[in-house]
Residue frames as a rotation matrix with the C-alpha (Angstrom) as fourth column:
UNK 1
0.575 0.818 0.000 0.00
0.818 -0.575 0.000 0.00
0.000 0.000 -1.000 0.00
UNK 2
-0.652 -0.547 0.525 1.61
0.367 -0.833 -0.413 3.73
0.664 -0.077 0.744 -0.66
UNK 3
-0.277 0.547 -0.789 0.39
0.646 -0.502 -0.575 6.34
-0.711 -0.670 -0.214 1.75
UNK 4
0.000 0.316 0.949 -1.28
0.838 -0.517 0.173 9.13
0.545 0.795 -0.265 1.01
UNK 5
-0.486 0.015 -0.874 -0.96
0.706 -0.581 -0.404 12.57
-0.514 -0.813 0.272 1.40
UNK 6
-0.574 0.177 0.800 -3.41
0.449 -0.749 0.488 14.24
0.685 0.639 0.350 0.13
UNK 7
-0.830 0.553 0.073 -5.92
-0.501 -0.680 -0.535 16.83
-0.246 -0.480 0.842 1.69
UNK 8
-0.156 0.965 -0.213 -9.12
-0.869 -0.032 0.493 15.10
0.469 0.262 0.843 0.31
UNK 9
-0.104 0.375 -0.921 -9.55
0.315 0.891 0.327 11.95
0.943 -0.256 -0.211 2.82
UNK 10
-0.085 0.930 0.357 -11.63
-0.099 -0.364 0.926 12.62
0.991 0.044 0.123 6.02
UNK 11
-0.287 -0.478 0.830 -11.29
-0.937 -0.042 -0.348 12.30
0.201 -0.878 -0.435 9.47
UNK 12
0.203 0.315 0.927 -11.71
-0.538 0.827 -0.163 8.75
-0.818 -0.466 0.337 10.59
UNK 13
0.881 0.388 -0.270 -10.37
-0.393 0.282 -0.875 7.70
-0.264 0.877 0.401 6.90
UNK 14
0.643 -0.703 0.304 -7.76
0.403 0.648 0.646 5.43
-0.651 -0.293 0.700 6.06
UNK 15
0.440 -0.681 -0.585 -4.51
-0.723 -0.656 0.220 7.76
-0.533 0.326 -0.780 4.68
UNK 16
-0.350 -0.919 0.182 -3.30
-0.365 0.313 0.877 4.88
-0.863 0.241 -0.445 2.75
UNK 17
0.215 0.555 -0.803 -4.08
-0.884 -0.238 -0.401 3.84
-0.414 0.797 0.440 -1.21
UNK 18
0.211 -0.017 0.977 -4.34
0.255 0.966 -0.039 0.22
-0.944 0.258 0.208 -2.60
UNK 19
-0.241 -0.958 -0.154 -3.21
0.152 -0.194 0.969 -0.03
-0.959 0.210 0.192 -6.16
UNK 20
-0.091 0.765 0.638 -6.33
0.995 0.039 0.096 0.27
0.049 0.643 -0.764 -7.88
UNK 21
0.558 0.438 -0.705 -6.90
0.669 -0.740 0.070 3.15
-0.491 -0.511 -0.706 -6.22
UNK 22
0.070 -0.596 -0.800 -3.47
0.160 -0.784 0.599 4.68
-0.985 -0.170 0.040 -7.14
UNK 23
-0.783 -0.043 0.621 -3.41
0.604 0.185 0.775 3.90
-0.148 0.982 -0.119 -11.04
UNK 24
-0.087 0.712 0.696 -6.67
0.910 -0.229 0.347 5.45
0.406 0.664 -0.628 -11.31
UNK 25
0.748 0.056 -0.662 -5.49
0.399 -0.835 0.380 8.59
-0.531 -0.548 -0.646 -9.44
UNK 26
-0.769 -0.477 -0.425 -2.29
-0.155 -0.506 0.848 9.19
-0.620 0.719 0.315 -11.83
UNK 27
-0.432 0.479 0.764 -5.06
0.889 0.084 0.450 8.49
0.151 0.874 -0.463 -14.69
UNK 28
0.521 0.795 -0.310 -6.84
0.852 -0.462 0.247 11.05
0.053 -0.393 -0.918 -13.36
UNK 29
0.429 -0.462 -0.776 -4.07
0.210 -0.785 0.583 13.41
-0.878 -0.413 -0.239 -13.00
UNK 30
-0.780 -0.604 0.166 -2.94
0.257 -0.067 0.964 13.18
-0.571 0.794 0.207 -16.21
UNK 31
0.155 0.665 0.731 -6.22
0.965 -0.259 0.031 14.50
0.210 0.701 -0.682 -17.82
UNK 32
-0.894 -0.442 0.069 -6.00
0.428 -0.890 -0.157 17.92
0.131 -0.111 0.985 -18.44
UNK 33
-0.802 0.575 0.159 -8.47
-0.574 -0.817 0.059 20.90
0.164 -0.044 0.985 -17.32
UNK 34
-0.900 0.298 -0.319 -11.22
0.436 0.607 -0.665 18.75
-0.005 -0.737 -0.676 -15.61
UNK 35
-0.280 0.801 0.529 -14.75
-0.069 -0.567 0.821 19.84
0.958 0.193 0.213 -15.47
UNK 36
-0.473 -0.072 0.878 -16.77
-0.878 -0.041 -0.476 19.97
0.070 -0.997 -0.044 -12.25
UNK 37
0.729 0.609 0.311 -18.82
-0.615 0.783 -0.092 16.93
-0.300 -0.125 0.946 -13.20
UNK 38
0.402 -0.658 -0.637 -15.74
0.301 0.752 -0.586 14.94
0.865 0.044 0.500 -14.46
UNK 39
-0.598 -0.756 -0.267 -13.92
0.041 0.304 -0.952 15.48
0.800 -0.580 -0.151 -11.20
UNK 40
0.150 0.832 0.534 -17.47
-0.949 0.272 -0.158 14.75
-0.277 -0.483 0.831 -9.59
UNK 41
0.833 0.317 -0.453 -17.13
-0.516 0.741 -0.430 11.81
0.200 0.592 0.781 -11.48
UNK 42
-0.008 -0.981 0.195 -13.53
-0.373 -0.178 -0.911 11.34
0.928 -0.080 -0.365 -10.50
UNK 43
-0.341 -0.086 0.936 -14.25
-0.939 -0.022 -0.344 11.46
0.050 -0.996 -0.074 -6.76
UNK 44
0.577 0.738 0.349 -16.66
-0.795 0.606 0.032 8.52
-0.188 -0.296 0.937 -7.26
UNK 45
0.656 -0.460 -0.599 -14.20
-0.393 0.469 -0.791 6.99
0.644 0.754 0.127 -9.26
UNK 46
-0.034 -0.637 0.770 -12.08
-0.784 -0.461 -0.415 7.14
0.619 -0.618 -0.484 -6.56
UNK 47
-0.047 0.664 0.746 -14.28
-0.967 0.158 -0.201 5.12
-0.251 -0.731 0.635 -4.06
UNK 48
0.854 0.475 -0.211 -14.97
-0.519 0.806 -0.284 2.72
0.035 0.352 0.935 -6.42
UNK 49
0.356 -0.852 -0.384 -11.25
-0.301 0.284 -0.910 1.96
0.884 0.440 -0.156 -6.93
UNK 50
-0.285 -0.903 0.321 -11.11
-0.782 0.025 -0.623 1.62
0.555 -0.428 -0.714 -3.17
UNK 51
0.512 0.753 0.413 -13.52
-0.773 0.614 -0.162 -0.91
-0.375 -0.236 0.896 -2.67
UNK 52
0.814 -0.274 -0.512 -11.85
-0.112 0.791 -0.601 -3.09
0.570 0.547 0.614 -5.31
UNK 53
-0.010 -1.000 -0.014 -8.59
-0.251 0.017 -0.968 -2.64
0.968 -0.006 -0.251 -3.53
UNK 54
-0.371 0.260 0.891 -9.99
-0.927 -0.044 -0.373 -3.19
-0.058 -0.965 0.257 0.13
UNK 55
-0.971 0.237 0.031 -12.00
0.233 0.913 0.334 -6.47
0.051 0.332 -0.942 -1.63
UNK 56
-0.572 0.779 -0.259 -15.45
-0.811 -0.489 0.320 -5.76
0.123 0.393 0.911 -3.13
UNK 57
-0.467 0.303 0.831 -16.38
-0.263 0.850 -0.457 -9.50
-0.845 -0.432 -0.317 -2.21
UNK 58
-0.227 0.652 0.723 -19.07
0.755 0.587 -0.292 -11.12
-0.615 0.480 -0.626 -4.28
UNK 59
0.791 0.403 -0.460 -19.88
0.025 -0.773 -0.634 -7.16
-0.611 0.490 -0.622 -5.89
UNK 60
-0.039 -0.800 -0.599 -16.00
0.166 -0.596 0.786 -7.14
-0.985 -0.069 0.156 -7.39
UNK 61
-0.798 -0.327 0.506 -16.77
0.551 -0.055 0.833 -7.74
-0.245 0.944 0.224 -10.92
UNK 62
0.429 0.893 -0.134 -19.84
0.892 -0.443 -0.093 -5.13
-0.143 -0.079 -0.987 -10.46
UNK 63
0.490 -0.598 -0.634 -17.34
-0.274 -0.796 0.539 -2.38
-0.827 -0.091 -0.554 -9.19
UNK 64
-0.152 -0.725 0.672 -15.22
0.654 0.436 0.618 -3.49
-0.741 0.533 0.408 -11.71
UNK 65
-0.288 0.484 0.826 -17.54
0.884 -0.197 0.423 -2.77
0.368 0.852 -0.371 -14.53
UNK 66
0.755 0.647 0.108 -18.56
0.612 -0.754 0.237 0.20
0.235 -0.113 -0.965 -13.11
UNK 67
0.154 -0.947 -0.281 -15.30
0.340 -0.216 0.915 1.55
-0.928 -0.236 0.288 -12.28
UNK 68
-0.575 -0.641 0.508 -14.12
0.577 0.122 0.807 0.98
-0.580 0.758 0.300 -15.99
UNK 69
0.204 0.437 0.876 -17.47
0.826 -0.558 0.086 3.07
0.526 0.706 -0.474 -17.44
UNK 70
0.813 0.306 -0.495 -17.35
0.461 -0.857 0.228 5.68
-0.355 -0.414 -0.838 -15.20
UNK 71
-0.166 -0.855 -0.491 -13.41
-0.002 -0.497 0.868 6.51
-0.986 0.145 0.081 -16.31
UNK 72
-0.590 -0.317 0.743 -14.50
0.780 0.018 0.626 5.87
-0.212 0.948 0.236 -20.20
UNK 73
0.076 0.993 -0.086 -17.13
0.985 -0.062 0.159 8.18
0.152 -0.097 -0.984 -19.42
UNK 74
0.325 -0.692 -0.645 -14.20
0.139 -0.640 0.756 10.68
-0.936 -0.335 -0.111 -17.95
UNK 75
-0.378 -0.732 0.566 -12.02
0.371 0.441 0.817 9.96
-0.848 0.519 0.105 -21.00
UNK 76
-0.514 -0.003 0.858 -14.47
0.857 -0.056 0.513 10.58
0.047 0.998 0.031 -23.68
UNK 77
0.626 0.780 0.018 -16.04
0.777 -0.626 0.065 13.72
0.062 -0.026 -0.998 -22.34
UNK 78
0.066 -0.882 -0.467 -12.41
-0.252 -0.468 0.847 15.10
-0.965 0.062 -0.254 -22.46
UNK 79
-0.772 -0.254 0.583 -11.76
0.538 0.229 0.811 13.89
-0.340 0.940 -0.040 -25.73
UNK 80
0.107 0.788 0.607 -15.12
0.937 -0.284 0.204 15.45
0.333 0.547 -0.768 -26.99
UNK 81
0.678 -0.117 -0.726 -13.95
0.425 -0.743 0.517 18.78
-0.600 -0.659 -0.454 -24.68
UNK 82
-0.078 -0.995 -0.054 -11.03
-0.029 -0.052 0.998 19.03
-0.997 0.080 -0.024 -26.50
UNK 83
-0.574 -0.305 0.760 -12.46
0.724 0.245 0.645 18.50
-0.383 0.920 0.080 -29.98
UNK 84
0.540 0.835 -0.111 -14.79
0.831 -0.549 -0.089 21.12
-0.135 -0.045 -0.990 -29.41
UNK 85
0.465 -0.518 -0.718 -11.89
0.286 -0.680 0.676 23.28
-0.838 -0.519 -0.168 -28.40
UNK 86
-0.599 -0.768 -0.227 -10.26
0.087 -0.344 0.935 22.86
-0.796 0.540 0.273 -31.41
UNK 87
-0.355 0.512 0.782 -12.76
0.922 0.333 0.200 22.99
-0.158 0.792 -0.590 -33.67
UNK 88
0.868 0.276 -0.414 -13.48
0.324 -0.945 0.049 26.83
-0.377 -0.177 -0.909 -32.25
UNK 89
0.234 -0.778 -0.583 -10.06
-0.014 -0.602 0.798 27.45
-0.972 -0.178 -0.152 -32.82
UNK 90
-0.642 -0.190 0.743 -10.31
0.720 0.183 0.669 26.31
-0.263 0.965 0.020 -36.61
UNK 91
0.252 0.952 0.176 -13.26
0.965 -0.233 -0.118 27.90
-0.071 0.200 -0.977 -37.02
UNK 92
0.620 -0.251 -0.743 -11.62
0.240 -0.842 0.484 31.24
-0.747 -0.478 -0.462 -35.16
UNK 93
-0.633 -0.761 -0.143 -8.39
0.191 -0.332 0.924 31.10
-0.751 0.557 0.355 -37.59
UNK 94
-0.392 0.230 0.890 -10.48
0.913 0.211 0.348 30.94
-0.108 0.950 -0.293 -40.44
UNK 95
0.119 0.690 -0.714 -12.40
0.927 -0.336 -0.170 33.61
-0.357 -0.642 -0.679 -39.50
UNK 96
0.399 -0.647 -0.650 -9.68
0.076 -0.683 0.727 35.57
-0.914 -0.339 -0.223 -38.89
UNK 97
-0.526 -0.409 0.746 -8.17
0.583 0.466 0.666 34.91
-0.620 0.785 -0.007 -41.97
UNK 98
-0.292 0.511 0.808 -10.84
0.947 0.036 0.319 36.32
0.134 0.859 -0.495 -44.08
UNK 99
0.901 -0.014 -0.434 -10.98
0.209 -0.862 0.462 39.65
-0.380 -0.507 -0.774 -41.92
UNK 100
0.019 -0.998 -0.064 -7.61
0.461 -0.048 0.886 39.73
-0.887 -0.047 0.460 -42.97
UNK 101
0.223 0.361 0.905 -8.67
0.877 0.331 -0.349 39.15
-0.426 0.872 -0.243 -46.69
């Protein structure tokens, strides 16, 4: 188990991270610019990852599966964030471009 130090675990909560947990915290950290409902979505993520890592009993291939949509769910609402982003910014050059004209 690594420890944790972060600021976001509670009083009476266990300060250390199982390895589900941690994999799906550097995943997490490596997405860029976050909404508030993806890192709503995150937080749960979170949980779920420490159940599996604590032992999810008889639920583990539940959490599992739920675990794994909830991050493709993360994943492609960034990806779709990001194609938006650039698609304004084509859109913008072009724009520009012809203002130029």
């Amino acid at each position: 188990m690594v420890r944790s130090y972060s600021s976001d675990r509670g009083v009476g909560h266990s300060t250390e991270i199982g390895p589900v947990e941690l994999q799906v915290r550097k995943y997490i950290a490596s997405l860029n610019d976050l909404s508030v409902l993806q890192l709503t979505y995150a937080e749960i993520g979170y949980n779920l990852a420490k159940k599996l890592d604590r032992g999810a009993g008889m639920a583990t291939a539940a959490v599992g599966k739920e675990l794994r949509e909830l991050l493709a769910v993360i994943a492609e609402s960034t990806n779709e964030l990001d194609n938006l982003f650039k698609r304004f910014a084509d859109v913008s050059t072009k724009v520009g471009n012809k203002a130029k004209s």
